[in-house]
GUPA-521169 format. One line per 4 residues: number of its first residue (from 0); their letters; for each residue x, y, z of N, C-alpha, C. Coordinates in nm, 2 decimals. Each point is the difference from the previous one (the first is absolute). Example, Ala and Ser with C-alpha at 12.3 -4.5 7.8 and 13.67 -1.06 7.14 Angstrom:
2
0 = as = 1.32,-0.57,0.78,-0.09,0.12,0.00,0.09,0.12,0.00 ~ -0.04,0.11,-0.07,0.09,0.11,0.00,-0.08,0.11,0.08
REM end
This chain:
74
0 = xxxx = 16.88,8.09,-8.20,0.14,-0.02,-0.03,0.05,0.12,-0.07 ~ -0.06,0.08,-0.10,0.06,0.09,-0.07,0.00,0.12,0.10 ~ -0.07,0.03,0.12,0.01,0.09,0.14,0.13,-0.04,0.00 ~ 0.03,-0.08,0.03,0.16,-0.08,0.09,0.05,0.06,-0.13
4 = xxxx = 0.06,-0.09,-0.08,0.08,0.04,-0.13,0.06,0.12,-0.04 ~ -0.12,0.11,0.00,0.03,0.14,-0.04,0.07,0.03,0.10 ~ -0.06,0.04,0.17,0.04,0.02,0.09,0.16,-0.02,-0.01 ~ 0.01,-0.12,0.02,0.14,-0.05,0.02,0.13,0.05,-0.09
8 = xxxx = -0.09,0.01,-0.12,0.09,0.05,-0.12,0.05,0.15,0.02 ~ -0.08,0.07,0.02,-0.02,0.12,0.05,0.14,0.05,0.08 ~ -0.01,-0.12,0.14,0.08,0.07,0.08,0.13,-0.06,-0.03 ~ -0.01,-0.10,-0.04,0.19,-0.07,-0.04,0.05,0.07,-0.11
12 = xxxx = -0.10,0.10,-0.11,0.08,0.08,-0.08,0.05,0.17,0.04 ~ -0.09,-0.04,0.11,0.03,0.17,0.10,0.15,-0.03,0.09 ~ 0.00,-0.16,0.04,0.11,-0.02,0.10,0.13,0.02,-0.11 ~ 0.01,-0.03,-0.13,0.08,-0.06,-0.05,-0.01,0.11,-0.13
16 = xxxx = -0.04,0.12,0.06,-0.02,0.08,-0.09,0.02,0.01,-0.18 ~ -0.08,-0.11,0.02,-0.04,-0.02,-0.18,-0.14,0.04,-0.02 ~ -0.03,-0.07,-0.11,-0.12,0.08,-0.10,-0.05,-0.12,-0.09 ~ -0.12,-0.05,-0.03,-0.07,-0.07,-0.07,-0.02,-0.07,0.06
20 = xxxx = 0.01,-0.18,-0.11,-0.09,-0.13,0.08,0.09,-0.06,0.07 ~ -0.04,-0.04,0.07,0.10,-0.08,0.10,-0.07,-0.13,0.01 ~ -0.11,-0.11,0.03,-0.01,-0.09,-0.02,0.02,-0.04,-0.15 ~ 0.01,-0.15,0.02,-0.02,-0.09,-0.15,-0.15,0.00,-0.03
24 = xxxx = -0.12,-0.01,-0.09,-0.09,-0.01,-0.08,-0.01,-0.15,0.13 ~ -0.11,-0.02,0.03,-0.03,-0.15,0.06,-0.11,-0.03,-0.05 ~ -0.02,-0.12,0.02,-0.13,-0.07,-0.06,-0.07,-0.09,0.15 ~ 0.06,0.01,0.07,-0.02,-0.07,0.10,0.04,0.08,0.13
28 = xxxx = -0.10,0.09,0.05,0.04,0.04,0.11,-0.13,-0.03,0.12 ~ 0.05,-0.05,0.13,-0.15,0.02,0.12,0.14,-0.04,0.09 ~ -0.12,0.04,0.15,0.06,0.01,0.14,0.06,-0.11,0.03 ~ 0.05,-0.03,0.08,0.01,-0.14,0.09,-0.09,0.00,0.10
32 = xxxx = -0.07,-0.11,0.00,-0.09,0.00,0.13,0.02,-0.10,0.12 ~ 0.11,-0.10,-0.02,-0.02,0.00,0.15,0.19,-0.04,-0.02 ~ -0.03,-0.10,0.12,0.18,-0.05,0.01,0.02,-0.13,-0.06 ~ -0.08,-0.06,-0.03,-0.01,-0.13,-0.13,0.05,0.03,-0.14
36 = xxxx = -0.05,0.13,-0.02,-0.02,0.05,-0.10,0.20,0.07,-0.01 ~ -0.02,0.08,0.09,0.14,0.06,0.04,0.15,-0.10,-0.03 ~ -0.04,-0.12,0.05,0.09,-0.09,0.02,0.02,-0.05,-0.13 ~ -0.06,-0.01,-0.07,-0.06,-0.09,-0.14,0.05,0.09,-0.08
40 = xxxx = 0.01,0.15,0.00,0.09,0.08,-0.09,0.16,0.00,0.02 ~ 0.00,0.03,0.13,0.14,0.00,0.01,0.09,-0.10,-0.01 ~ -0.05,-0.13,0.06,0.06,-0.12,-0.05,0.03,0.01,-0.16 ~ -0.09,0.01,-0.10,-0.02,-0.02,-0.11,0.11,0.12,-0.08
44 = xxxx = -0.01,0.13,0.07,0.13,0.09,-0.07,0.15,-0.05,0.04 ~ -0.03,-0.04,0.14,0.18,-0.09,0.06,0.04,-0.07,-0.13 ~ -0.12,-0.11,-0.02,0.03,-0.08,-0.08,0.05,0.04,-0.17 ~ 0.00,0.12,-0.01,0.03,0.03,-0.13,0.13,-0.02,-0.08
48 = xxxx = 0.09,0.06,0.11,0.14,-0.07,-0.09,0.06,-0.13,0.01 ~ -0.07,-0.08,0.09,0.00,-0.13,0.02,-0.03,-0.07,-0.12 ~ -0.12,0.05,-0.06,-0.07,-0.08,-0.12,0.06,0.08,-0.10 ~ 0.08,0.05,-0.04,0.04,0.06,-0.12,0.17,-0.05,0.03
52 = xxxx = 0.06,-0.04,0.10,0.11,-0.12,-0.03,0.16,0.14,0.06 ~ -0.06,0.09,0.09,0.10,0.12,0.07,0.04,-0.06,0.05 ~ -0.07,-0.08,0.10,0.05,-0.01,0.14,-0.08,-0.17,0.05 ~ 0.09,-0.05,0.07,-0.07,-0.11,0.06,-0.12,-0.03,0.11
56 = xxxx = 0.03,0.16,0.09,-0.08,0.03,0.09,-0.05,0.12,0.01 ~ -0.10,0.05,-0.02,-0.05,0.15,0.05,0.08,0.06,0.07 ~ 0.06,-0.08,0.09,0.10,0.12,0.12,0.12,-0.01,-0.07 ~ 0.02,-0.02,-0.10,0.14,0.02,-0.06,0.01,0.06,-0.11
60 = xxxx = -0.14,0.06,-0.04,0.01,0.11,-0.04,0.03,0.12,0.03 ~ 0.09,0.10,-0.06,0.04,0.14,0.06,-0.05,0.09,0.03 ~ -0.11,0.01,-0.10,-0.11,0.10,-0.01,-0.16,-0.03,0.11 ~ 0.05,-0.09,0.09,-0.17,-0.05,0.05,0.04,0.08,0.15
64 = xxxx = -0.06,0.07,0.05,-0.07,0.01,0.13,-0.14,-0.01,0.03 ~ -0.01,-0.04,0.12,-0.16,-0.03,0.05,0.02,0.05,0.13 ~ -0.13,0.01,0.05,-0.01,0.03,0.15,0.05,-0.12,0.09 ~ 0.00,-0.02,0.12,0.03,-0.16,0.05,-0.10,-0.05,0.03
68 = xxxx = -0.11,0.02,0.05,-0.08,-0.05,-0.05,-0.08,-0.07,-0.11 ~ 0.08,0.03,-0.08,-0.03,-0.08,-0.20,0.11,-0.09,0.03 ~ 0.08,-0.03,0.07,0.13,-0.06,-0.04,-0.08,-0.17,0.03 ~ -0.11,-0.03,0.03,-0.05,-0.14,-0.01,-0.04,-0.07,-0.09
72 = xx = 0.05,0.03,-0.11,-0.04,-0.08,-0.10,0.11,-0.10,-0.09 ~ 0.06,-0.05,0.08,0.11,-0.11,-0.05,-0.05,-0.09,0.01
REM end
């Protein structure tokens, strides 16, 4: 995971031609391994401003895109 991490950080501060850290400090980082697992995240971030009292529905939030394929989780 810290291969991926650095990498990543690397080139989004080359795209966006900045300098330093660019992730947040995590304590919880690994892959996704399958589409159970996939589905189980992304449902669960939809769900976020839902549970904090934004929005009534994930899609009525402003800020949410998904692929359409993610769009099955109502």
């Amino acid at each position: 995971m810290h291969s991926l991490t650095s990498y990543t950080a690397k080139k989004c501060n080359e795209l966006l031609d900045r300098s330093g850290g660019f992730w947040e400090h995590e304590s919880y980082d690994r892959l996704v391994r399958d589409w159970n697992e996939l589905h189980r995240i992304v449902q669960y971030t939809l769900q976020n401003p839902v549970k904090a009292g934004l929005c009534a529905r994930w899609q009525d939030w402003k800020w949410t895109y998904t692929k359409p394929e993610y769009n099955d989780f109502d």
